[in-house]
Structure formats: C-alpha cells, structure tokens
mmCIF file of the N, C-alpha and C atoms, coordinates in Angstrom:
data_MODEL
# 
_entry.id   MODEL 
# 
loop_
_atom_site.group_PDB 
_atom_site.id 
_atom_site.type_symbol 
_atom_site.label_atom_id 
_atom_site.label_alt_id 
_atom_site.label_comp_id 
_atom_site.label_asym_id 
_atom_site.label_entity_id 
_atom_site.label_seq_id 
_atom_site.pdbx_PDB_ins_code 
_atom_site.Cartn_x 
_atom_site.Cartn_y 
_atom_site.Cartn_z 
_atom_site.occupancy 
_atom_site.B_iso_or_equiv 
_atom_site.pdbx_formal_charge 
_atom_site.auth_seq_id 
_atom_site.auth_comp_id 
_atom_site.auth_asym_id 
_atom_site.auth_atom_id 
_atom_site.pdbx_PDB_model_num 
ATOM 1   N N  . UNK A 1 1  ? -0.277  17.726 9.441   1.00 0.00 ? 1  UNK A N  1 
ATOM 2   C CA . UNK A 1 1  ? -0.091  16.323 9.636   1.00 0.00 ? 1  UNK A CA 1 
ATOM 3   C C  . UNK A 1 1  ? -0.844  15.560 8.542   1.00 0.00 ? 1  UNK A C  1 
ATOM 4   N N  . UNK A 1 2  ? 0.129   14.796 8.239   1.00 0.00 ? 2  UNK A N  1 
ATOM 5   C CA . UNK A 1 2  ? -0.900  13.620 7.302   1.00 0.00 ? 2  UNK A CA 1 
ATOM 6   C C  . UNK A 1 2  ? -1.353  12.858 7.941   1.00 0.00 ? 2  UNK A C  1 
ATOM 7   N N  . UNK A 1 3  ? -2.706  11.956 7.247   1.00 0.00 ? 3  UNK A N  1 
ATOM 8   C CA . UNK A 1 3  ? -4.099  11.492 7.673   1.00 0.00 ? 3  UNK A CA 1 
ATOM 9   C C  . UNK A 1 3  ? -4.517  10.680 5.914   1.00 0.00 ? 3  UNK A C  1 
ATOM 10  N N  . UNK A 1 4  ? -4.631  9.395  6.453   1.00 0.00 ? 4  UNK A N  1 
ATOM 11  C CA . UNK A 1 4  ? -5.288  8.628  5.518   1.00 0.00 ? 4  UNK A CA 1 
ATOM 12  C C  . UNK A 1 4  ? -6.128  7.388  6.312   1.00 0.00 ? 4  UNK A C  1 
ATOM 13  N N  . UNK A 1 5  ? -7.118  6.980  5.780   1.00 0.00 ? 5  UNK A N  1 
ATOM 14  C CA . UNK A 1 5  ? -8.173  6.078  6.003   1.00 0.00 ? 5  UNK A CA 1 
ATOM 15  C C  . UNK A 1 5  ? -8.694  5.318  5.351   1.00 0.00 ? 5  UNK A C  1 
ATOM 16  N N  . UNK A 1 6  ? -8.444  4.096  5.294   1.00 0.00 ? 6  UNK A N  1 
ATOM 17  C CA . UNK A 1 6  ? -9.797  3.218  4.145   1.00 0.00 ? 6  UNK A CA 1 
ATOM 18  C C  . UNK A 1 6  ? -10.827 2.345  4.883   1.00 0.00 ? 6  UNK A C  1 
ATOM 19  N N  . UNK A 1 7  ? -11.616 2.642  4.180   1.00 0.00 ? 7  UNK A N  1 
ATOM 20  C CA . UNK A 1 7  ? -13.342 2.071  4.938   1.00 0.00 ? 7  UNK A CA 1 
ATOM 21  C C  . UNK A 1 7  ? -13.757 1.223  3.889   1.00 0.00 ? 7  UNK A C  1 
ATOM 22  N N  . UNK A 1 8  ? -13.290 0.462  4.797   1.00 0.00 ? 8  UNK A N  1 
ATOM 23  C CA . UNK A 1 8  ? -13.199 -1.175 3.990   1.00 0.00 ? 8  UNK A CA 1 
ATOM 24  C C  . UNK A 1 8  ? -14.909 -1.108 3.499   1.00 0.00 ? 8  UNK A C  1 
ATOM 25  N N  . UNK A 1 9  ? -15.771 -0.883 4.156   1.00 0.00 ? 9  UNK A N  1 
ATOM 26  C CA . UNK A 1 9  ? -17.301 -1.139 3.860   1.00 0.00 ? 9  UNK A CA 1 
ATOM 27  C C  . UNK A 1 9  ? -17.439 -0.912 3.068   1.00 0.00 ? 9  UNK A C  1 
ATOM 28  N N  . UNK A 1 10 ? -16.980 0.981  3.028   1.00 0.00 ? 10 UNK A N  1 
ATOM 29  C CA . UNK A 1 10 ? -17.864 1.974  1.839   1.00 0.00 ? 10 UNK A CA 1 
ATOM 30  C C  . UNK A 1 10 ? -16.842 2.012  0.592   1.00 0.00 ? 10 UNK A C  1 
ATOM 31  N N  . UNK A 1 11 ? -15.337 1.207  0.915   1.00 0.00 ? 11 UNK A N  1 
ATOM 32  C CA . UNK A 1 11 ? -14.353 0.789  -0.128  1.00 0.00 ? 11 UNK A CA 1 
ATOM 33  C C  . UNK A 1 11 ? -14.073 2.509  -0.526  1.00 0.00 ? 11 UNK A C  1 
ATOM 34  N N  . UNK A 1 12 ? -13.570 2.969  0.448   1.00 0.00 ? 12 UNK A N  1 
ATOM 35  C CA . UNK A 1 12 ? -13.599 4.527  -0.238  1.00 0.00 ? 12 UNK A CA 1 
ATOM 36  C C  . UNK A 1 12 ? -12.233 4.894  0.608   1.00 0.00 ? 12 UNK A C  1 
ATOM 37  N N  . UNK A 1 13 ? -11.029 5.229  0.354   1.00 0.00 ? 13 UNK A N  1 
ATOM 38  C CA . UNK A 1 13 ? -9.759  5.968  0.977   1.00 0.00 ? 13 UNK A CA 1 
ATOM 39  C C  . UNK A 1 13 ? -10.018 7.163  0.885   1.00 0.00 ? 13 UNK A C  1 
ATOM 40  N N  . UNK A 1 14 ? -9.528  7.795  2.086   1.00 0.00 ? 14 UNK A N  1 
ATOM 41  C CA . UNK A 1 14 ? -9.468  9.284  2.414   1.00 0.00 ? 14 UNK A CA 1 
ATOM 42  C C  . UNK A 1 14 ? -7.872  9.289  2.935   1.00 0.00 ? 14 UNK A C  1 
ATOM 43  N N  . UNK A 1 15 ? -7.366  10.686 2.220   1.00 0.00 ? 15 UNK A N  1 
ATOM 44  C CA . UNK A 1 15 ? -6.344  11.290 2.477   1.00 0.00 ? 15 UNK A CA 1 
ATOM 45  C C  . UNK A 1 15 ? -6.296  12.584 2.734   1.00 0.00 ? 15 UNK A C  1 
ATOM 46  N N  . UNK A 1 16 ? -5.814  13.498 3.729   1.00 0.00 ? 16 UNK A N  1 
ATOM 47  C CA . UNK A 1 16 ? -5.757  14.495 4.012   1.00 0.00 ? 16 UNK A CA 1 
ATOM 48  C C  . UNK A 1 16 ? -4.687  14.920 4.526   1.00 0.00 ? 16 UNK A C  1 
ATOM 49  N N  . UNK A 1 17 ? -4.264  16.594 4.146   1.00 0.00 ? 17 UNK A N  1 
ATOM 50  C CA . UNK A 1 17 ? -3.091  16.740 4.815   1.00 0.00 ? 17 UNK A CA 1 
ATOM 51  C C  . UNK A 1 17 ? -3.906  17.985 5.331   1.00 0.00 ? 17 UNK A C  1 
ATOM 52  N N  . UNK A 1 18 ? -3.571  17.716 7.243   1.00 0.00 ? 18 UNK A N  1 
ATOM 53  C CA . UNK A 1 18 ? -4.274  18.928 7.950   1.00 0.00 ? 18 UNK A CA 1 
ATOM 54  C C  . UNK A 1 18 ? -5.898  17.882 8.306   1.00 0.00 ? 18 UNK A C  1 
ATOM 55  N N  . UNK A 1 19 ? -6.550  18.474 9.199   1.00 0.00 ? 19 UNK A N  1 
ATOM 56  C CA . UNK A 1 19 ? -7.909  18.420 9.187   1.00 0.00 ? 19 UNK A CA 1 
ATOM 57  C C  . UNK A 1 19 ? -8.798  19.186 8.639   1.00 0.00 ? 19 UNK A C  1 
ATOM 58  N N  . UNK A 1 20 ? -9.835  18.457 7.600   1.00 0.00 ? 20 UNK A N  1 
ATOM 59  C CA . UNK A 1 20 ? -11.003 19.020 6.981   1.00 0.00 ? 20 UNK A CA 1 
ATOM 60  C C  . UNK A 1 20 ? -11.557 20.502 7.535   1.00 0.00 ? 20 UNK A C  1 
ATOM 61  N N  . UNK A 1 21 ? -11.179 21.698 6.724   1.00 0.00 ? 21 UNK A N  1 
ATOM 62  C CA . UNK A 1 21 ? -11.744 22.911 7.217   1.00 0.00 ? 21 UNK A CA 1 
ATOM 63  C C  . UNK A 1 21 ? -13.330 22.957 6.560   1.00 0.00 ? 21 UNK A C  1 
ATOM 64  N N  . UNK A 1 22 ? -13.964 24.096 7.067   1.00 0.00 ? 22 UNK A N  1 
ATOM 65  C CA . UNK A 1 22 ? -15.455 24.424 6.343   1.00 0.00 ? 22 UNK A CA 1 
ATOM 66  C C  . UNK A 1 22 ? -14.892 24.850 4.928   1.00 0.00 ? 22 UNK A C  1 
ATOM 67  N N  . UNK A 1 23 ? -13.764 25.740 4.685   1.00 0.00 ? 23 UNK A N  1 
ATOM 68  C CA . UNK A 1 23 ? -13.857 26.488 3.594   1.00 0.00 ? 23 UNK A CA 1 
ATOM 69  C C  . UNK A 1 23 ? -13.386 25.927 2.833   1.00 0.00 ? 23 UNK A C  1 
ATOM 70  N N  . UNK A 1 24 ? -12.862 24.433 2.840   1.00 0.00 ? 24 UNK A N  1 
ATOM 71  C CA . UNK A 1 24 ? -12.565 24.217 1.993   1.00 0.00 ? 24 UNK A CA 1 
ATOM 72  C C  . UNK A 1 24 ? -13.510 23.345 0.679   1.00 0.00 ? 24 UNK A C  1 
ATOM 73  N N  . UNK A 1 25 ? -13.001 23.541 -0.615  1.00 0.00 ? 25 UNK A N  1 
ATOM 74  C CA . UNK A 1 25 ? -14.280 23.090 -1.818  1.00 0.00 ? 25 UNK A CA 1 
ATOM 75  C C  . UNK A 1 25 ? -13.559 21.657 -2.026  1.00 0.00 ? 25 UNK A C  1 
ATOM 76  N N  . UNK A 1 26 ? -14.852 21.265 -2.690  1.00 0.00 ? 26 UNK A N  1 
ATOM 77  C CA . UNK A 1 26 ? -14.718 19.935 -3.279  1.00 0.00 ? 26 UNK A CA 1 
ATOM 78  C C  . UNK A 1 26 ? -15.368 19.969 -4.322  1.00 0.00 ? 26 UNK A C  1 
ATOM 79  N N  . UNK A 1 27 ? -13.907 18.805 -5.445  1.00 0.00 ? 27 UNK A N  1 
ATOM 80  C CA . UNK A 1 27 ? -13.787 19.316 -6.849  1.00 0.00 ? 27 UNK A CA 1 
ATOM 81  C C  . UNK A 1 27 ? -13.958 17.975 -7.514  1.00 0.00 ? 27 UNK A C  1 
ATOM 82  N N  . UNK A 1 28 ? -14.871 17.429 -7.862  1.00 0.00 ? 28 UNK A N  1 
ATOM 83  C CA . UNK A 1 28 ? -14.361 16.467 -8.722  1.00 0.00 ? 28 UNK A CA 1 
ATOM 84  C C  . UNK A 1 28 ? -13.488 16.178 -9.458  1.00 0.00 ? 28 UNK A C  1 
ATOM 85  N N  . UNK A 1 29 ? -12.411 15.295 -9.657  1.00 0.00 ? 29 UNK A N  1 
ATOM 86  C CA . UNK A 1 29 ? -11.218 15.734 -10.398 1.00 0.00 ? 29 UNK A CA 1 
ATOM 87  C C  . UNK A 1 29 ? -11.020 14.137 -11.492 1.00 0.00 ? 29 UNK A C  1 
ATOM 88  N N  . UNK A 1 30 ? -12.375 13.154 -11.275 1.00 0.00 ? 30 UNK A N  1 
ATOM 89  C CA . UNK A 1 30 ? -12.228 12.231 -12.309 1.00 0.00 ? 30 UNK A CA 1 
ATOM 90  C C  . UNK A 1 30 ? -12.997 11.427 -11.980 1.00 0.00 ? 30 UNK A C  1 
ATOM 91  N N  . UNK A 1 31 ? -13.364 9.909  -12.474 1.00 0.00 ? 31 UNK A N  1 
ATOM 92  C CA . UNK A 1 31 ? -13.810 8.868  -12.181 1.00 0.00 ? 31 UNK A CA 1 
ATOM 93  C C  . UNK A 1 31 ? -13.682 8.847  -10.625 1.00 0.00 ? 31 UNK A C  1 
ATOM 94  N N  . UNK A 1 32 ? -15.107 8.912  -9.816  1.00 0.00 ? 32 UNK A N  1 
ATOM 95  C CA . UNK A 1 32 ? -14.509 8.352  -8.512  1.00 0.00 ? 32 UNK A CA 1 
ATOM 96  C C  . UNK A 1 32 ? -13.557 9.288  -7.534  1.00 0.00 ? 32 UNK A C  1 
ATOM 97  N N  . UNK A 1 33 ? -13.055 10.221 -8.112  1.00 0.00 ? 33 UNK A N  1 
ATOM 98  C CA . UNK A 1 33 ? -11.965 11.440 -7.519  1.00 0.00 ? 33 UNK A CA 1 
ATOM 99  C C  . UNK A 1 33 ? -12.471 12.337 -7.074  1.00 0.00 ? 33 UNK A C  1 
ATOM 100 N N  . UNK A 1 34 ? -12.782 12.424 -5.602  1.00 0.00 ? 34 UNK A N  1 
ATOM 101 C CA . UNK A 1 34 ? -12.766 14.074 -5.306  1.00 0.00 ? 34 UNK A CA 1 
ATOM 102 C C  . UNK A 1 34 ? -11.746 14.943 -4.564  1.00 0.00 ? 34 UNK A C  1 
ATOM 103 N N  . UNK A 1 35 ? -11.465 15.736 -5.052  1.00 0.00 ? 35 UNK A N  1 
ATOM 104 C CA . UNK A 1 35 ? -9.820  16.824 -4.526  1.00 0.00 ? 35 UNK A CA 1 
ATOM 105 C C  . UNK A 1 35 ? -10.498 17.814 -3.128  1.00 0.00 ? 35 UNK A C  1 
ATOM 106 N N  . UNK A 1 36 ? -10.150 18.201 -2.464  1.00 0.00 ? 36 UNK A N  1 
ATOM 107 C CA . UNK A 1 36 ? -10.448 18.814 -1.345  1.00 0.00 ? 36 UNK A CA 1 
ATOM 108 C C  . UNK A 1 36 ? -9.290  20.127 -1.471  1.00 0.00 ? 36 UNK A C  1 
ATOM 109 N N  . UNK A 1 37 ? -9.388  21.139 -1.652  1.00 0.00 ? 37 UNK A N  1 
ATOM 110 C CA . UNK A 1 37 ? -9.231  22.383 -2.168  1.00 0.00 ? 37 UNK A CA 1 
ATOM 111 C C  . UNK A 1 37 ? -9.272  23.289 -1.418  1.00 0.00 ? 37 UNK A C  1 
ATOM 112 N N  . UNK A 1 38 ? -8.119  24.179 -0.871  1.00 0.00 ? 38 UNK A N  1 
ATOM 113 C CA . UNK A 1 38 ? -8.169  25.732 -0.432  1.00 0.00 ? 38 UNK A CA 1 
ATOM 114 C C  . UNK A 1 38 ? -8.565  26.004 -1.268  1.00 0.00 ? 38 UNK A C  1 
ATOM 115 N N  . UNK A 1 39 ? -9.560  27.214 -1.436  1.00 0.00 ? 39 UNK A N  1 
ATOM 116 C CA . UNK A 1 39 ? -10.344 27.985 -2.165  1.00 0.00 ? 39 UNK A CA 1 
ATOM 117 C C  . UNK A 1 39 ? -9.498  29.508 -2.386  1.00 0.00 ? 39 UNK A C  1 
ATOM 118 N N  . UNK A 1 40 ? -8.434  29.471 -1.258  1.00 0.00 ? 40 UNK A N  1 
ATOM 119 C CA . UNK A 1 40 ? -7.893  30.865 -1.284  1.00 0.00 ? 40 UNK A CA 1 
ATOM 120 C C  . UNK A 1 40 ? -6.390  30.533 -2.427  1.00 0.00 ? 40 UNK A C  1 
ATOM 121 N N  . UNK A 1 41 ? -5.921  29.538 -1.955  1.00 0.00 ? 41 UNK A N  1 
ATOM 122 C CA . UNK A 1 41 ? -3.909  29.261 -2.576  1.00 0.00 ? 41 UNK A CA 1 
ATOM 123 C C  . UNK A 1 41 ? -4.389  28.235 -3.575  1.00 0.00 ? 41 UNK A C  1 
ATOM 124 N N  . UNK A 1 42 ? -5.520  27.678 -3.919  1.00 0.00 ? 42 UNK A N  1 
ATOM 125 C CA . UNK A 1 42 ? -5.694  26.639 -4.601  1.00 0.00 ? 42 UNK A CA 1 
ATOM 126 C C  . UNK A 1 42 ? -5.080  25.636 -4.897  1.00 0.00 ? 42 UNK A C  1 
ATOM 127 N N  . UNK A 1 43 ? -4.627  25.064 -3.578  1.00 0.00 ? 43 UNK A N  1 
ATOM 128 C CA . UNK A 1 43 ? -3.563  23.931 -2.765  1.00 0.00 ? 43 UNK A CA 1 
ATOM 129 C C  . UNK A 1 43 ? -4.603  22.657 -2.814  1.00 0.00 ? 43 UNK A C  1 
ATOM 130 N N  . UNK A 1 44 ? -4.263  21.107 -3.155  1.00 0.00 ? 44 UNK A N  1 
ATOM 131 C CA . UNK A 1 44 ? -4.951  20.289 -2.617  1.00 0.00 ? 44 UNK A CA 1 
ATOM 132 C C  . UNK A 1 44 ? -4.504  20.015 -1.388  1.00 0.00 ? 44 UNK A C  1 
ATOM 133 N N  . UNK A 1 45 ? -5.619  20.180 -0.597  1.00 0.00 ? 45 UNK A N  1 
ATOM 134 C CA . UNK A 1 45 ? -5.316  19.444 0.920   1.00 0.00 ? 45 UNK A CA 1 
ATOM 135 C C  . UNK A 1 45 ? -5.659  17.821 1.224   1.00 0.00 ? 45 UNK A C  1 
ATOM 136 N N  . UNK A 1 46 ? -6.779  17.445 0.345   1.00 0.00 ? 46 UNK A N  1 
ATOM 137 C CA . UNK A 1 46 ? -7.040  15.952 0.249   1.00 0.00 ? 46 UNK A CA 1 
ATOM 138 C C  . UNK A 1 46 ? -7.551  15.462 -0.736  1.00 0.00 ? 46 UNK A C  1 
ATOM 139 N N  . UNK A 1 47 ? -7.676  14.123 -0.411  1.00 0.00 ? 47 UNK A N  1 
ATOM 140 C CA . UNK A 1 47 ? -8.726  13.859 -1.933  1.00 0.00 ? 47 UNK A CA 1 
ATOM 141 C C  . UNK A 1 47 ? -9.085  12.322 -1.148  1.00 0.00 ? 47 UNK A C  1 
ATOM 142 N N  . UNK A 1 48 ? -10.029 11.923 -2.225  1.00 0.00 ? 48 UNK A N  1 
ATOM 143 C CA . UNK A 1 48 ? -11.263 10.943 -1.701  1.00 0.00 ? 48 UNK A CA 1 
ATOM 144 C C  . UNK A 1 48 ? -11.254 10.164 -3.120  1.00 0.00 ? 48 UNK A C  1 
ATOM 145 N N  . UNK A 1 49 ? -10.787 8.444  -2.262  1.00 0.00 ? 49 UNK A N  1 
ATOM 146 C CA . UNK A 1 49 ? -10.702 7.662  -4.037  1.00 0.00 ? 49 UNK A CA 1 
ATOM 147 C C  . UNK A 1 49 ? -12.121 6.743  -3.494  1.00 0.00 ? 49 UNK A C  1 
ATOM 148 N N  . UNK A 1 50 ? -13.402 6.618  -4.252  1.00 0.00 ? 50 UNK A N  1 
ATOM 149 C CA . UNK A 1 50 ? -14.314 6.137  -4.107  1.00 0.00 ? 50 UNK A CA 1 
ATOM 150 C C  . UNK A 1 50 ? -14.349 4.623  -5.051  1.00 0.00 ? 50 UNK A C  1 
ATOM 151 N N  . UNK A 1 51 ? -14.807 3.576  -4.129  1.00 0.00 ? 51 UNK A N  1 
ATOM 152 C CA . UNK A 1 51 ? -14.239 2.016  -5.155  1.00 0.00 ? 51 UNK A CA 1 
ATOM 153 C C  . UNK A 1 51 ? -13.351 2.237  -5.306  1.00 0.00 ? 51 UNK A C  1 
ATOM 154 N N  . UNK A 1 52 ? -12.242 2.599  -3.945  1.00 0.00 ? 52 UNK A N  1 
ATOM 155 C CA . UNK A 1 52 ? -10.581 2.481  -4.137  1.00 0.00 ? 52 UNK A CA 1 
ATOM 156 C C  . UNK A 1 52 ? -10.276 1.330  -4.523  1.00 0.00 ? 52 UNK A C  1 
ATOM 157 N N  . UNK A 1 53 ? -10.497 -0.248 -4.094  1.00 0.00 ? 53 UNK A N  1 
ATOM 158 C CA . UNK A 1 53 ? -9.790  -1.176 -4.267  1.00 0.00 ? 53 UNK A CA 1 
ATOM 159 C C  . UNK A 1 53 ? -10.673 -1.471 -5.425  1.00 0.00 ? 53 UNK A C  1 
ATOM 160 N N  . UNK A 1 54 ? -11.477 -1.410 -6.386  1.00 0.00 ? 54 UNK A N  1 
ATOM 161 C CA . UNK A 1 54 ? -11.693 -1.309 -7.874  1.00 0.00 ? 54 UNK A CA 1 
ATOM 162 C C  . UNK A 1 54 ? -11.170 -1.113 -9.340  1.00 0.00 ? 54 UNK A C  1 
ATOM 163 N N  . UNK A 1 55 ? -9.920  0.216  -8.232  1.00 0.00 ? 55 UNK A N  1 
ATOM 164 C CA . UNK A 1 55 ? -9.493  0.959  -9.431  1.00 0.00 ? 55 UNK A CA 1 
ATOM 165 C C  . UNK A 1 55 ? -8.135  0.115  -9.824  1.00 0.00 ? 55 UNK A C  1 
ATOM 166 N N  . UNK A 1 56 ? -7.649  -0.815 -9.275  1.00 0.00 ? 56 UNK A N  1 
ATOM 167 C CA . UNK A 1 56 ? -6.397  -1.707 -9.891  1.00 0.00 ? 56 UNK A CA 1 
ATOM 168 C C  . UNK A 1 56 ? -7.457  -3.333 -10.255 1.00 0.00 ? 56 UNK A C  1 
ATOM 169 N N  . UNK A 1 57 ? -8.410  -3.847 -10.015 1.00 0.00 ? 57 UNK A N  1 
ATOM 170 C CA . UNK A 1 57 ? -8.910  -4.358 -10.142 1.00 0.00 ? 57 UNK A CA 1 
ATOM 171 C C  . UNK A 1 57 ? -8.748  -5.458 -11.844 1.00 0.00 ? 57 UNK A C  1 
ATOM 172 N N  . UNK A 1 58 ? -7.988  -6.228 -12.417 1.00 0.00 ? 58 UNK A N  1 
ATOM 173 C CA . UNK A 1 58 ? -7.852  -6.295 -13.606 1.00 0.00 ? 58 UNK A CA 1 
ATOM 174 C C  . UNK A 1 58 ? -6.361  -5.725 -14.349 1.00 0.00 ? 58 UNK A C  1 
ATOM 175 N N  . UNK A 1 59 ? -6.119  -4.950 -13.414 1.00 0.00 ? 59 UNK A N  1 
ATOM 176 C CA . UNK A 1 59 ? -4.909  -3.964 -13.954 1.00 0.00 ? 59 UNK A CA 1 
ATOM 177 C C  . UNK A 1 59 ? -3.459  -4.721 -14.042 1.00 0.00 ? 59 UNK A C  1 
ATOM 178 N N  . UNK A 1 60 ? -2.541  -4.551 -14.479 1.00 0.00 ? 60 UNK A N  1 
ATOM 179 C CA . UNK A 1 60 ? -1.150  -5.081 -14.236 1.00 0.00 ? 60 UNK A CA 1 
ATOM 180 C C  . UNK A 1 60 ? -0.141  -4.032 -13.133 1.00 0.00 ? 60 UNK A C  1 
ATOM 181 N N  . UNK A 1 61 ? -0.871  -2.811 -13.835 1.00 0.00 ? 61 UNK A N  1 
ATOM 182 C CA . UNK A 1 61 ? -0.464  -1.223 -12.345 1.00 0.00 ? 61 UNK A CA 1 
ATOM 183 C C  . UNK A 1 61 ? -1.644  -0.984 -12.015 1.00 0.00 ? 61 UNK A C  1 
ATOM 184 N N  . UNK A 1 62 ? -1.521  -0.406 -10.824 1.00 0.00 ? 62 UNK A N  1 
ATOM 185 C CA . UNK A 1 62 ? -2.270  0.769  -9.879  1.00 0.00 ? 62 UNK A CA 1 
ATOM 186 C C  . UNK A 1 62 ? -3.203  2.122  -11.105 1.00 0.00 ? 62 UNK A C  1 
ATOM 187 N N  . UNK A 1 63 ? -4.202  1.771  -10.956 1.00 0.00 ? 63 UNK A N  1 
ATOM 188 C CA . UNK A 1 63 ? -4.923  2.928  -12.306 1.00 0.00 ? 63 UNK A CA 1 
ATOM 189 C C  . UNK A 1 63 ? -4.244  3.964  -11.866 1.00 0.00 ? 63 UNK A C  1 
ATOM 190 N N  . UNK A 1 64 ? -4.199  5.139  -12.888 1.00 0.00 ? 64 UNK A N  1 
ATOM 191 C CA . UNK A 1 64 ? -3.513  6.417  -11.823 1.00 0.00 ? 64 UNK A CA 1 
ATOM 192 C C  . UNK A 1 64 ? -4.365  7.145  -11.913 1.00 0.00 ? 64 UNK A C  1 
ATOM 193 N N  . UNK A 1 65 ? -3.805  8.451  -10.676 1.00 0.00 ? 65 UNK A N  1 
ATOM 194 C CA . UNK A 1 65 ? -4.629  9.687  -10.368 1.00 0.00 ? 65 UNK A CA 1 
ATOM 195 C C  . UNK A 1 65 ? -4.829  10.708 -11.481 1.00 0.00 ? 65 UNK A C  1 
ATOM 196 N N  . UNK A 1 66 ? -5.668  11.205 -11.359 1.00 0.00 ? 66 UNK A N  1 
ATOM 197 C CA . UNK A 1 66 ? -6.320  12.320 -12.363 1.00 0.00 ? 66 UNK A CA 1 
ATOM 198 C C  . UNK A 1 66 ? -5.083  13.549 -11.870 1.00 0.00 ? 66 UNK A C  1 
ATOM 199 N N  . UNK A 1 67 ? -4.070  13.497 -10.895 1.00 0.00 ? 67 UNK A N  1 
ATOM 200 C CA . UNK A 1 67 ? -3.331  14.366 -10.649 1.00 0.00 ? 67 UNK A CA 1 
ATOM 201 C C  . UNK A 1 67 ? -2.434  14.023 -9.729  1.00 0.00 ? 67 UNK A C  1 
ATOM 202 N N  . UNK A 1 68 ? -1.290  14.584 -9.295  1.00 0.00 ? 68 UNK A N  1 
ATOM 203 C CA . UNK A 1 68 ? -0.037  14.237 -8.757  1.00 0.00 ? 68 UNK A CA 1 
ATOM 204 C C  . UNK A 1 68 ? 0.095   14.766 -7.409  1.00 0.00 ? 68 UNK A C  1 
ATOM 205 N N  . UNK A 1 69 ? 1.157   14.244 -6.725  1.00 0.00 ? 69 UNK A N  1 
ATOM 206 C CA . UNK A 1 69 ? 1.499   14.991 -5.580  1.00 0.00 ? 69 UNK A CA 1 
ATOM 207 C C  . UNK A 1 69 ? 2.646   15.257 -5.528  1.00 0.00 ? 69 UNK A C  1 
ATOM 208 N N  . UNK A 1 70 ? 2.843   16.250 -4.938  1.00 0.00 ? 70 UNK A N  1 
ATOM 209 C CA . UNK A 1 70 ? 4.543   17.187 -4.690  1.00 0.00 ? 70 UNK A CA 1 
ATOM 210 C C  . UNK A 1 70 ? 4.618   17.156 -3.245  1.00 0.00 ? 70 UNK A C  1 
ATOM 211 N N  . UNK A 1 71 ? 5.514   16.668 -3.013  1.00 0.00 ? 71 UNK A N  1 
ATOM 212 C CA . UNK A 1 71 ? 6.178   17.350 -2.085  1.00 0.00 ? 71 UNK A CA 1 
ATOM 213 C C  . UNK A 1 71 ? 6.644   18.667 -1.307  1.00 0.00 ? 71 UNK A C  1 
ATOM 214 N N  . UNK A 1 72 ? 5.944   19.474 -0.240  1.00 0.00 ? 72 UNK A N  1 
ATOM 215 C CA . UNK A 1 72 ? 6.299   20.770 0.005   1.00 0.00 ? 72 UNK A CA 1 
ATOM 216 C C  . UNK A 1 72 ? 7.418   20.763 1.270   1.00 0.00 ? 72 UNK A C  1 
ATOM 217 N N  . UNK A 1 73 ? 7.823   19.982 1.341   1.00 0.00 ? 73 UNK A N  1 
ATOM 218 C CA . UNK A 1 73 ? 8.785   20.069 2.549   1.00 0.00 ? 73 UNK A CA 1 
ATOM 219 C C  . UNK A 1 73 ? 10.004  20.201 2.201   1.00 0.00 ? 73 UNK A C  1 
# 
C-alpha cells in the first residue's frame, strides 16, 4: 500500500510503499533526499524530501528528484 505524509512543522514529506521494515537502509540520494532501500532486491520502498516545500521555492518547476519512479504494477 502506498503511504505519504507532510509535516507541515518539520516541512519534511514522507513516502512509502509498504510499512517501514528494520532491514531496511537509508541512503542519501541528494540535497535533502533520503531513499529507504531493500538491502536484499535493492528496490526503493520510500524516500524522505526534507524542506519539501523549499525545494520549488523561486522555481518556475518543481526542483526534481535525484531519481525516478516506475511503476510495478
């Protein structure tokens, strides 16, 4: 199941597909980006945009991600 959250306080979006396991790593993947990672299929399961509403801030687009998403369905 997908799962996203923004915390307006800490200005930080969370996305996840599935709920947060122990095994999974966390990867920095850019400015502000952290990827949430099977360690076994080396699948992203989530990622974490920190000063989400920052990153268009000035912009004419949406800054983009240090990486993409596919579709597995």
């Amino acid at each position: 199941m997908m799962r996203y959250y923004y915390d307006k306080e800490a200005d930080v979006f969370y996305f996840s597909n599935g709920a947060p396991r122990a095994s999974d790593e966390t990867i920095e993947a850019g400015e502000n980006v952290l990827l949430r990672v099977n360690p076994r299929t080396k699948r992203i399961r989530g990622f974490t945009l920190i000063n989400a509403s920052r990153r268009a801030q000035g912009a004419k687009i949406p800054a983009p991600l240090p990486f993409s998403l596919v579709s597995t369905t």
